[in-house]
C-alpha positions in Angstrom: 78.4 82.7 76.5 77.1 86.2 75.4 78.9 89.5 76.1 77.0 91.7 78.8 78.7 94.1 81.2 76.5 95.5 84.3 79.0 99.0 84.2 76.9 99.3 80.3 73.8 99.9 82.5 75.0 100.9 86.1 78.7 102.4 86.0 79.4 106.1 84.9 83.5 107.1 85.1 84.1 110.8 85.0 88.0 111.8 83.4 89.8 115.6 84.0 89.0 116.6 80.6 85.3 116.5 81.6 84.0 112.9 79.2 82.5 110.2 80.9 82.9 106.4 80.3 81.0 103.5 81.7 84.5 102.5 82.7 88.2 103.3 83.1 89.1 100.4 80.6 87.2 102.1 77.9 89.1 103.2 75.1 89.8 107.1 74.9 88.2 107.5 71.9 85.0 106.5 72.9 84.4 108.7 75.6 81.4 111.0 75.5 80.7 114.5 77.2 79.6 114.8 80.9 75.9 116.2 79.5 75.5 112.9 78.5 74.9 111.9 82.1 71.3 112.7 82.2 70.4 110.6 79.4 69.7 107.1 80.9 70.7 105.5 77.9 74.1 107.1 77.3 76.0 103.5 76.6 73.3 101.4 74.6 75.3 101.5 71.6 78.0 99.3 73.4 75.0 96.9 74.4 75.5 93.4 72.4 74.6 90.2 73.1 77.1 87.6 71.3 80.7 89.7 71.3 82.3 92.6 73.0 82.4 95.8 71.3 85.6 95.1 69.5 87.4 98.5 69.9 86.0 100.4 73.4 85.7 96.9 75.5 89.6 95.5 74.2 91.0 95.8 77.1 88.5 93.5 78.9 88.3 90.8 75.6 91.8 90.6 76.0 92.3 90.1 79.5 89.4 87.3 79.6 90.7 86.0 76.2 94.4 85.1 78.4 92.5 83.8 81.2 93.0 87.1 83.5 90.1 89.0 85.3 88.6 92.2 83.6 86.8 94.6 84.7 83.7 93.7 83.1 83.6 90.1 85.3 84.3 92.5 88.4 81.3 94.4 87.7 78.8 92.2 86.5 79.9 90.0 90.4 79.0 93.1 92.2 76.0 94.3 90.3 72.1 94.3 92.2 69.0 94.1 90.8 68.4 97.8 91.7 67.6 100.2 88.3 70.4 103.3 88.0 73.9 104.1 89.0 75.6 101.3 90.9 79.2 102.0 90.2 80.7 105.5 90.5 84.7 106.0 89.4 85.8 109.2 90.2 88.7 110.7 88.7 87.8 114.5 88.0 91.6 115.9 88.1 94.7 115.5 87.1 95.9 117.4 90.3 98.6 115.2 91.5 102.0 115.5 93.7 104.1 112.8 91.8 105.1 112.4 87.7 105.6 108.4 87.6 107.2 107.6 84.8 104.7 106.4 82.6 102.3 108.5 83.2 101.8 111.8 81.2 99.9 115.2 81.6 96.1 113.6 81.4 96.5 112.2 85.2 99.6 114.7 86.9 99.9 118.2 86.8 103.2 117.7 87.9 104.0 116.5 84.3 101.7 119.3 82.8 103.9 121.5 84.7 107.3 120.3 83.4 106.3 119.7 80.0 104.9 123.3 80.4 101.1 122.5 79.1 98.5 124.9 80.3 95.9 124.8 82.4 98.5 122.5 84.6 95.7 121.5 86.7 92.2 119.7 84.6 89.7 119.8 86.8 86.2 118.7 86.0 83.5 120.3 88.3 81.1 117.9 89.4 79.0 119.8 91.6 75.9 120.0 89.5 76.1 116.6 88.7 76.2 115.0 92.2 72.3 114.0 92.6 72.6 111.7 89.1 75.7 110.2 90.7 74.5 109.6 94.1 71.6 107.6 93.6 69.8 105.5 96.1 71.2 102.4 94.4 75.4 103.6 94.2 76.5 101.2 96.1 80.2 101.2 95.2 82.9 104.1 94.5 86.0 104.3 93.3 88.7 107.7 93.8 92.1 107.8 91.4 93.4 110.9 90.0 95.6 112.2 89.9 95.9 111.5 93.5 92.5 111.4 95.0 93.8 112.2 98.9 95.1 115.6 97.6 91.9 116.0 96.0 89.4 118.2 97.6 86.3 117.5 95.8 86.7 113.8 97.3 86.6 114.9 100.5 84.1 117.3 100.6 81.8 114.4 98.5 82.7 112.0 101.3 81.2 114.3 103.7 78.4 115.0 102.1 77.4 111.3 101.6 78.2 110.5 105.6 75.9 113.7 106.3 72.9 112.6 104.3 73.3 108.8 105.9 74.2 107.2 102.6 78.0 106.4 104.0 77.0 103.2 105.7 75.4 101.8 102.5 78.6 102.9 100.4 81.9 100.5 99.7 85.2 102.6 98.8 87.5 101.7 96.7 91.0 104.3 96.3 93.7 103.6 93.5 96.8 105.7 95.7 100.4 106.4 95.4 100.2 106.7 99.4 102.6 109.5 99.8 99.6 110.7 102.4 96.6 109.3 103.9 95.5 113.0 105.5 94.2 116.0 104.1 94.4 119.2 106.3 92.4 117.8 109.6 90.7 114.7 108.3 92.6 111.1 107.6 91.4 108.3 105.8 91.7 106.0 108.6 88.8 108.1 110.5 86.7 108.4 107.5 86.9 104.9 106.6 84.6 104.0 109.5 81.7 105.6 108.7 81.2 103.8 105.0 80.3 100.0 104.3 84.2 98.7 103.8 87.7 101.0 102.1 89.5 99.2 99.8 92.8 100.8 99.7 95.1 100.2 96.8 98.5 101.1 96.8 100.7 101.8 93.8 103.8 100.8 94.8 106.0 99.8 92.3 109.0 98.5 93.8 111.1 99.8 97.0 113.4 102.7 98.2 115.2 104.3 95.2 113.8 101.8 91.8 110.4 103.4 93.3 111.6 106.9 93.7 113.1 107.1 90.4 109.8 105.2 88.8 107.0 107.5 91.0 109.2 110.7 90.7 108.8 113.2 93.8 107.9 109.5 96.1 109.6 109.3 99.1 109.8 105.6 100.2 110.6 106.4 103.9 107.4 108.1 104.1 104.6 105.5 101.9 106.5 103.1 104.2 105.5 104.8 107.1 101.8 105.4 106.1 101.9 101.5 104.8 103.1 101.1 108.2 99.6 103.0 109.8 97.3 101.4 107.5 98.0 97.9 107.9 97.8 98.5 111.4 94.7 100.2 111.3 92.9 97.3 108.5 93.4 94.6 111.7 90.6 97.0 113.7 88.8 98.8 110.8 87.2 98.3 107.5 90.0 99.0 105.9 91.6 96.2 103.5 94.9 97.3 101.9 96.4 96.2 98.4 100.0 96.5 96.7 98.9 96.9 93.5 102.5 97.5 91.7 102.0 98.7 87.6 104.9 95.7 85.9 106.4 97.3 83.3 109.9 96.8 81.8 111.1 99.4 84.0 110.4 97.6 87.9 110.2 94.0 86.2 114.0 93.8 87.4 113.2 95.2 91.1 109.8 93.0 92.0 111.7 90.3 94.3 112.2 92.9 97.0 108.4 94.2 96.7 106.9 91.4 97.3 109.6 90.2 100.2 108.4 93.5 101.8 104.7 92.4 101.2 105.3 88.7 102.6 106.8 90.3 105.6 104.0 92.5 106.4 101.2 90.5 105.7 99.9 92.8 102.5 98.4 91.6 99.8 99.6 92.3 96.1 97.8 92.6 93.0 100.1 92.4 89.8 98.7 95.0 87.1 100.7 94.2 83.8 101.1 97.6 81.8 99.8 98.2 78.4 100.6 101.9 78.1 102.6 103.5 76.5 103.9 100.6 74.6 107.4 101.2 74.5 107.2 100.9 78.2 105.3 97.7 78.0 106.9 94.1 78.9 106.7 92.9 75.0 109.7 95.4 74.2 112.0 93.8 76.4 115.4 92.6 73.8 116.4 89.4 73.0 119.4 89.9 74.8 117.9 90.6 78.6 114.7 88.4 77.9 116.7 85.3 80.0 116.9 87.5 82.7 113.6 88.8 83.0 112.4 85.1 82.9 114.6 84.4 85.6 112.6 87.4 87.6 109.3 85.8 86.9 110.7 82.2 87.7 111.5 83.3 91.0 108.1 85.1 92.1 106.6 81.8 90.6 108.5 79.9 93.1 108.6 82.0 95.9 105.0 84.0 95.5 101.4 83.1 95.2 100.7 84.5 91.6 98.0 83.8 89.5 98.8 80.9 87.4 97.4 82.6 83.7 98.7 86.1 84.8 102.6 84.6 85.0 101.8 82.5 82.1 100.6 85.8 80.4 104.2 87.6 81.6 106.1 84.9 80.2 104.2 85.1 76.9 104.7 88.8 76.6 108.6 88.5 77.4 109.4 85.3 75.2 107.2 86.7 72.2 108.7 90.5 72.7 107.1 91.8 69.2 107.6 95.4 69.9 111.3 94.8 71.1 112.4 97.5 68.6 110.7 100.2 70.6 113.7 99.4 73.1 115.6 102.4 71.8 112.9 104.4 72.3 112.2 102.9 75.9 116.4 104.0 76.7 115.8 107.7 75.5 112.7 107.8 77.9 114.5 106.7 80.6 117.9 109.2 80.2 115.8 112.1 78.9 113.8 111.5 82.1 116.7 111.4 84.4 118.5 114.2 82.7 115.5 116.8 83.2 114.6 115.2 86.9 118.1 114.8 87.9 117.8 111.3 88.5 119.8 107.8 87.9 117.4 105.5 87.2 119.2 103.9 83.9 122.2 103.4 86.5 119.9 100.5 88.2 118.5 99.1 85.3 120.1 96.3 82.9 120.2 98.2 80.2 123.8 99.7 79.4 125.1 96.9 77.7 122.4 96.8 75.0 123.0 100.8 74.5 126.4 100.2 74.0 126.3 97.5 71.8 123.7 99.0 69.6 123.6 102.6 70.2 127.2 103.8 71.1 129.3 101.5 68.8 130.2 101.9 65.1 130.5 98.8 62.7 130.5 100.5 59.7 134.6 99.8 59.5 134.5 96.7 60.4 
């Protein structure tokens, strides 16, 4: 089977600090200036034929290596015959109302701001670039951030397209923390029904204070309530709507009541397994809580529809846990986090044993 992916030829991602990628899986380093956007060409040197590009496409070789989708098989599904830009991901600015825990400065001002780096807010112009991104053959766009409903640039580029009759012909796709759906007089509910279909993807992480503490500056009461408006609105609209929660050894213990919400309401939920910043990541998780994080997973297994080679993948990452001494590391994040935010999320987690044991106590008597 050779190695081709369509978002090589038809996918352009724009970042805050102004590089483009053919992709948001592409590895940092790769990334090239937003001049490069007028040169057709500007990802034939990740063009192969046998193998993926070993370092940029990783993320992809690995996921299809375990038996999980990547974006690359997403892509290369939805791609047409038509020449030019197919695929547009959008994620000019970092401008966003939440810190969530591991994130970092690169996607939220609101972490620029408290870790006092300047400018606060990245914000790649894209104005002169809009006719090479709005071709005749886009046919599919994607909006993160930051948060993309806070972002005005979306908005005004979403009017612009239903004003020059290219809406209808367009499919959305949004990556949210859904702590709004509105943006001074328009809602994303109204605008949905001018474009082709809104995929709507929620990052929701777990429920009421584990998701507070995780997305910090979320208020559950009110994603609830705008979950609450757009599941109504998907059963009479073009609007489908995803839980797409980020598992990381911080919600790993909390998922049973996420998806119980999900089950109840009829929403959907994608499982995205973190693999940044690795002491975050599920393959630090100790010796000493790995039963219990098993018994998490054995229970969504029994109780959930979950891909088969994703909780296979979970397990493997858990039972394997080769970066298990990061865990100190992970504890410092979390209490340095809660000190500065005035928050108590190491109070929920199953952690304080293992600090005590290994962190508080002194053998050296002994």
């Amino acid at each position: 089977m050779t190695w081709s992916c369509a978002a090589i030829d038809h996918g352009v991602t724009i970042f805050p600090n102004g590089k483009i990628g053919p992709c948001c899986q592409i590895n940092a380093d790769y990334l090239k200036p937003i001049s490069e956007l007028t040169n057709t060409d500007r990802f034939i040197d990740l063009k192969t034929q046998d193998v993926p590009p070993s370092h940029p496409c990783n993320k992809c070789a690995v996921n299809e290596y375990n038996g999980l989708a990547s974006y690359r098989q997403t892509f290369n599904k939805m791609k047409t015959p038509a020449p030019g830009l197919q695929f547009v991901d959008i994620r000019n600015s970092n401008l966003c109302n939440l810190k969530c825990r591991y994130c970092g400065p690169h996607f939220s001002s609101q972490w620029a701001e408290e870790l006092g780096r300047f400018p606060i807010i990245q914000n790649q112009d894209i104005s002169d670039y809009k006719k090479l991104l709005v071709t005749d053959s886009l046919h599919w766009m994607y909006f993160t951030g930051g948060e993309p409903l806070i972002n005005r640039e979306h908005w005004k580029l979403l009017e612009e397209l239903i004003n020059s009759d290219k809406a209808a012909h367009i499919s959305l796709m949004y990556n949210t923390n859904l702590t709004t759906i509105k943006y001074k007089d328009k809602n994303i509910i109204d605008i949905s029904k001018q474009f082709k279909k809104v995929a709507i993807n929620c990052s929701i992480d777990a429920v009421g204070k584990p998701l507070e503490y995780i997305r910090s500056g979320a208020s559950w009461k009110k994603i609830k309530l705008n979950l609450e408006q757009l599941s109504m609105a998907s059963k009479q609209s073009k609007i489908t709507l995803t839980l797409t929660p980020v598992l990381s050894i911080l919600n790993i213990w909390f998922l049973d009541e996420l998806y119980g919400y999900a089950k109840l309401n009829n929403i959907p939920v994608n499982l995205i397994i973190l693999n940044g910043p690795d002491y975050l990541a599920l393959d630090v998780i100790p010796d000493s809580l790995t039963t219990l994080a098993l018994d998490k997973i054995k229970n969504l297994e029994s109780n959930y529809n979950i891909n088969h080679n994703t909780i296979i993948h979970i397990k493997n990452l858990i039972i394997n846990n080769i970066n298990q001494c990061l865990f100190q590391q992970t504890i410092s994040h979390v209490l340095l986090l809660d000190q500065l935010r005035d928050e108590k999320l190491f109070d929920l987690l199953p952690f304080q044993s293992y600090a005590i044991d290994n962190i508080l106590k002194n053998y050296e008597y002994e």
